[in-house]
C-alpha positions in Angstrom: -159.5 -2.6 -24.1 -156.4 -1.4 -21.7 -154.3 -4.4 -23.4 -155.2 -3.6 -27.0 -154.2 -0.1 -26.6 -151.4 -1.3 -24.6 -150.0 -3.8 -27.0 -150.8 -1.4 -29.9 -148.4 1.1 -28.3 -146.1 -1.8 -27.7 -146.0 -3.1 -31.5 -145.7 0.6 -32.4 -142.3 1.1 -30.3 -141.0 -1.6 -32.0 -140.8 0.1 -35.4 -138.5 2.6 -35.7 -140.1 6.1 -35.8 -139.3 9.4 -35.0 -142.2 11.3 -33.2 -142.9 12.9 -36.4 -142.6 9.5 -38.2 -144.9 8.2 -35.5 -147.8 11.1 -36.5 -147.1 10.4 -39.8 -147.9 6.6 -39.9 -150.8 6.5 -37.3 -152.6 8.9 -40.1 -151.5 6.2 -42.5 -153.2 3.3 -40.7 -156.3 5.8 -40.0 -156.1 5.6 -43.9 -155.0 9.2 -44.2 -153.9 10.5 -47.6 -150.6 12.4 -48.2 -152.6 15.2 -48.9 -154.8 14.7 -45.6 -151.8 14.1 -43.7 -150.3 17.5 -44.7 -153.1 19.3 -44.0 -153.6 18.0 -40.9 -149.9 18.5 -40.1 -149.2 22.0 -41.0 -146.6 20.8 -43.1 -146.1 20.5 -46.8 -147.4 17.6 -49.4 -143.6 17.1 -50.2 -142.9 17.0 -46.4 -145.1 14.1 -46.1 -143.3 12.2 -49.1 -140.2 12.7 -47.1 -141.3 11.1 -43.9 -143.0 8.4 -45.7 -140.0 7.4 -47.3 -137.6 8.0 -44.5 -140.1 5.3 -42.6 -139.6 3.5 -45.1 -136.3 2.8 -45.2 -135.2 2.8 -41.4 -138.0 -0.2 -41.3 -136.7 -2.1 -44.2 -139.3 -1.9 -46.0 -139.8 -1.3 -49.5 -143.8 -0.1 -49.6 -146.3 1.3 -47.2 -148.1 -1.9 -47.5 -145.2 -3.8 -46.2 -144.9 -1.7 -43.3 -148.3 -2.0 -42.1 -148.0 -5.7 -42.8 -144.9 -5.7 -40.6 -146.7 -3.2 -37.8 -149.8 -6.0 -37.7 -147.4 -9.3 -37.2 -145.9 -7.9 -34.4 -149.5 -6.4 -33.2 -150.8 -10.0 -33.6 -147.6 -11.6 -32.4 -147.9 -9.8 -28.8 -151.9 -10.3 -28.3 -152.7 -12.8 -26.2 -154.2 -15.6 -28.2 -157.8 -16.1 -27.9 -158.4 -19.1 -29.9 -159.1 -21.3 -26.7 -161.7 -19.1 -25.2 
């Protein structure tokens, strides 16, 4: 469980985030909603559009979808591979 978490945090470095970027998209990928998000945050609805777009473009990524697509290759790409066990 140690590795997961540790490769998770690994794959996660290797986007770039600021730590308010980084809040922002781990409430993505626990399937948060803008709105959700901002509540949760204690910041505004608009706020949250901001940072998802400024993730956005400092990953070169044109959708949310792409991102998280991009954040599971390189969590799959740094898991040991299990396929022999």
């Amino acid at each position: 469980m140690r590795a997961i978490l540790s490769e998770t945090i690994k794959a996660l470095s290797q986007l770039v985030l600021t730590p308010r970027g980084k809040e922002v998209f781990e409430l993505i990928l626990d399937g948060k909603t803008s709105n959700e998000i901002a509540e949760f945050l204690d910041i505004s609805y608009s706020g949250v559009l901001r940072h998802r777009e400024k993730i956005l473009e400092q990953n070169d990524c044109h959708s949310m979808n792409q991102l998280v697509a991009k954040y599971y290759g390189l969590l799959a790409e740094s898991l040991p591979d299990c396929t022999g066990v």
